[in-house]
N, C-alpha and C positions, 0 to 999 in steps of 0.2 A: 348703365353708366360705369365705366371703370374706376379704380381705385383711384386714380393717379389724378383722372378727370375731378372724383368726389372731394378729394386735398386740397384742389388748388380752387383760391376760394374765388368771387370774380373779381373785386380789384386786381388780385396777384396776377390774376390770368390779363386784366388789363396793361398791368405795367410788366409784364413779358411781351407785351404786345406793342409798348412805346419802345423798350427797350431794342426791340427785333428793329422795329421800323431806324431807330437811329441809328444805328451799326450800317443799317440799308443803306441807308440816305448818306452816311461819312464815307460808302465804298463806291455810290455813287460820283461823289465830286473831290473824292482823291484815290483813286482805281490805284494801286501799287500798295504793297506790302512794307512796314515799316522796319528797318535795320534793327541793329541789336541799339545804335547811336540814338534810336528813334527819332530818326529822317527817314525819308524815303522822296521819290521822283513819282511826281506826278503822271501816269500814262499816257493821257491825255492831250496837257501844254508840253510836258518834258521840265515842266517850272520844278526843283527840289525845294524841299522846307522840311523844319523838324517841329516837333511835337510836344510838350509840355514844357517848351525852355530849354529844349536838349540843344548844347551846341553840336552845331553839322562834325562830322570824322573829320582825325586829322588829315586825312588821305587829301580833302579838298585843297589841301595848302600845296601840293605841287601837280595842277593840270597839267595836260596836255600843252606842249612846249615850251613851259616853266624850266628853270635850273634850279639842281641844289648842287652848290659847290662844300665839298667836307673833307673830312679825313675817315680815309676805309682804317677800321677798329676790327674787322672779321674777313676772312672769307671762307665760304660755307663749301663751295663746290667749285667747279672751272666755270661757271655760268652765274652767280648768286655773292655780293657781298655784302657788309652792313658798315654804312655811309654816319658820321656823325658831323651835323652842321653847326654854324654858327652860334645857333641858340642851345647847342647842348641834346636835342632832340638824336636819336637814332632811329636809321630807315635802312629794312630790306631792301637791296638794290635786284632787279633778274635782268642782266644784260639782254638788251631788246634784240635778237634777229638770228641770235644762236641756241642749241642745245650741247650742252657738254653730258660727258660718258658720267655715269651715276658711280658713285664711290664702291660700291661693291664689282664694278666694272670695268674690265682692262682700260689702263690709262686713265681712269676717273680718279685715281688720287695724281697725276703726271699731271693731269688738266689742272687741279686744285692748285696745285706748287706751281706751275706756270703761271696762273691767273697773279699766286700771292706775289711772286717775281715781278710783276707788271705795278700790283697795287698798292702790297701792304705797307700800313701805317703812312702812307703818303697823300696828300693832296689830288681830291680827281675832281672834274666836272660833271656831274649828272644832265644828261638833257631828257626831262621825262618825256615818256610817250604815252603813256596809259598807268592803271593800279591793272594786276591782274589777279585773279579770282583770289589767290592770297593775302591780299592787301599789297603785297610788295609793288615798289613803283617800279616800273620797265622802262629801262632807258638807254639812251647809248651814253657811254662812260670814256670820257677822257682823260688823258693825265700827260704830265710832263715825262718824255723820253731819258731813261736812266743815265744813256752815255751822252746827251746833251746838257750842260746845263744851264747853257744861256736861251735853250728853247723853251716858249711856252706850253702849255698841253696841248701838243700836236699830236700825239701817238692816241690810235682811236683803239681802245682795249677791246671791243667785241670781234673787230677785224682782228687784231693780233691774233686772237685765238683761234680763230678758223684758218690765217695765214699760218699759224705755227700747228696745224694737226692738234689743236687739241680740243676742237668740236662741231659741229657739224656746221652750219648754216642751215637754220630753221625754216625750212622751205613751206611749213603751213602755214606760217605765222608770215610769209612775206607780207603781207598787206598790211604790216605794221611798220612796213619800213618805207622809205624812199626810192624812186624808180633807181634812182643813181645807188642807193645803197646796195638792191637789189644785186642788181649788175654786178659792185664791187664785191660783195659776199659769194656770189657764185663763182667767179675767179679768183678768188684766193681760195675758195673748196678746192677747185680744180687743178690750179697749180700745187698746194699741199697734197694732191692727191698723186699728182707727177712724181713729186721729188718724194714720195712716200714719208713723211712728216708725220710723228708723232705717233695717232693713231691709224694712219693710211700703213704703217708699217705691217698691222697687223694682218693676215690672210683673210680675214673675213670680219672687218670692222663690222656691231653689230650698231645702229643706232640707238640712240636710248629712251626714244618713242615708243621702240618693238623690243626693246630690255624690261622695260616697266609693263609690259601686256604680261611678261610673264610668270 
């Protein structure tokens, strides 16, 4: 008999033995891993629910094709700003269907000052699409047009960016967008790519997909 065997006396070995079986039986009838928020999503039904009282993340208060309408307080990059709503809350924004050049990267501060041109400190529309693996919510971002100002938020900010060369059209991520958005984001790549816009100016724009591998 080993040592480890001789310690453990037989109650203890019994209640290792309840204990094992109910850890079994709770991964049994809620298969999924619980957050740091301690909720998790059942595998199973797909039913969420949280675990000793914890209220669910804030993340669940803007689903999928929810609004939040705010005033952008940042912007991080030509793809990324930070949205502050009604209740005073602040939310990561990653504009849904583009990638802008990363800051250490030609035109990736041009893209930032173009976006903050479009945004800062003004009134936009959020239409979420998803949280993605950051917690940020991805969305397309509207705002009222600078030289209009009897216009509502007609001017669609992810398009502008791609229309003005200052970042790609996320062509991995299409299946986050709209057949019609789809469409409209590859034709304003293409045309910014015509009239050599932005970053199309450069000899050999690099994307910021295969900038960040390196």
């Amino acid at each position: 008999m080993s040592v480890i065997s001789q310690w453990i006396t037989a109650p203890a070995q019994l209640a290792v033995v309840l204990i094992a079986l109910c850890f079994a039986a709770d991964g049994i009838t809620h298969p999924g891993g619980l957050g740091a928020s301690g909720c998790h999503r059942n595998q199973s039904s797909g039913e969420r629910h949280c675990h000793d009282q914890v209220h669910p993340p804030e993340e669940d208060k803007y689903p999928y094709g929810s609004e939040l309408a705010g005033r952008v307080i940042g912007v991080t990059d030509g793809d990324t700003i930070k949205v502050i709503g009604a209740d005073n809350a602040s939310w990561k924004v990653r504009l849904n269907g583009i990638d802008a050049p990363e800051r250490g990267q030609p035109f990736g501060e041009a893209s930032r000052k173009h976006l903050e041109s479009l945004v800062a400190g003004r009134q936009v529309l959020v239409k979420s699409v998803k949280y993605d693996r950051y917690g940020r919510i991805l969305g397309n971002v509207w705002v009222q047009p600078r030289d209009c100002a009897s216009c509502e938020q007609t001017l669609y900010v992810n398009h502008a960016q791609v229309l003005g060369g200052m970042a790609w059209w996320y062509r991995y991520y299409a299946a986050d967008q709209t057949e019609e958005d789809r469409g409209r984001f590859e034709s304003a790549e293409q045309e910014a790519r015509n009239r050599s816009r932005g970053l199309w100016s450069h000899p050999d724009p690099i994307p910021p997909w295969v900038w960040r591998r390196r």
